[in-house]
N, C-alpha and C positions, 0 to 999 in steps of 0.2 A: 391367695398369693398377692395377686393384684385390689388396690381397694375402688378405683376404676380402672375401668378398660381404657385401652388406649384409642382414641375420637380419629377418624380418619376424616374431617372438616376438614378441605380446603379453603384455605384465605386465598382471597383476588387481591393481587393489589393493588392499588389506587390508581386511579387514569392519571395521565399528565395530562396540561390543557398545551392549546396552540402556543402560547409563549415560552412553555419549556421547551415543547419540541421546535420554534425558531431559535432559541437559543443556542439548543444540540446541533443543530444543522450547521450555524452561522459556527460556533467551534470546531467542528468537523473542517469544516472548509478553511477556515484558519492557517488549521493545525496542515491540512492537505498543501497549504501555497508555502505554509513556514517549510515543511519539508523541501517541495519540489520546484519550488522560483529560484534557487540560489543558484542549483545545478548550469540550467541553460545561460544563464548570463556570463558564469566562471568559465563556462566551454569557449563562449563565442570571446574575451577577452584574451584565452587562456592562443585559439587557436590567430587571433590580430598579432598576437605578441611573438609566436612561431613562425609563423609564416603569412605575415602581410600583403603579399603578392598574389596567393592565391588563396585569400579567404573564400571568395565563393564558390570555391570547389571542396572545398577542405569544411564548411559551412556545411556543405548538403551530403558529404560523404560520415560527418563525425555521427549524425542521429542515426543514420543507416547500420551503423557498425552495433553503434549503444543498444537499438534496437534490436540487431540480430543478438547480440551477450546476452540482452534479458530475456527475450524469447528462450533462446538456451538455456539459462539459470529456473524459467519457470520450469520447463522441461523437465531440469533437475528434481529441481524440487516435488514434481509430481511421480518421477517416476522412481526415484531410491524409496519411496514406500512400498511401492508395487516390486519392483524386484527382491526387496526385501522378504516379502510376502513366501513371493514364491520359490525364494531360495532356501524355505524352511522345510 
């Protein structure tokens, strides 16, 4: 049927050296500040422009809040698989 058998050889693949993985890291991190630097600046403008008088209470109450929603949101997200699960 067959005229060779089929080789179960695994290929390694190639190492990278240090400078591709400097490379990967320095883009990573990039990519990490192009997402997450825009945020806190737009907040702290967003809340001078609302309420000027009481920035630094409004300052330290806004991360608190943002913090508890994404806490919450992970929560989410880990747990509609899990009750999915066992709602089968």
């Amino acid at each position: 049927m067959f005229e060779h058998a089929p080789t179960t050889e695994h290929v390694r693949p190639a190492r990278v050296g240090p400078a591709f993985f400097a490379v990967y890291v320095l883009a990573m991190f990039d990519v990490w500040m192009a997402i997450s630097l825009p945020e806190p600046v737009t907040l702290a403008l967003r809340i001078s422009q609302i309420g000027p008088e009481g920035k630094a209470t409004s300052h330290s109450i806004a991360p608190g809040v943002g913090w508890l929603v994404s806490g919450t949101a992970v929560m989410a997200v880990a747990a509609v698989p899990l009750f999915g699960i066992r709602s089968e």
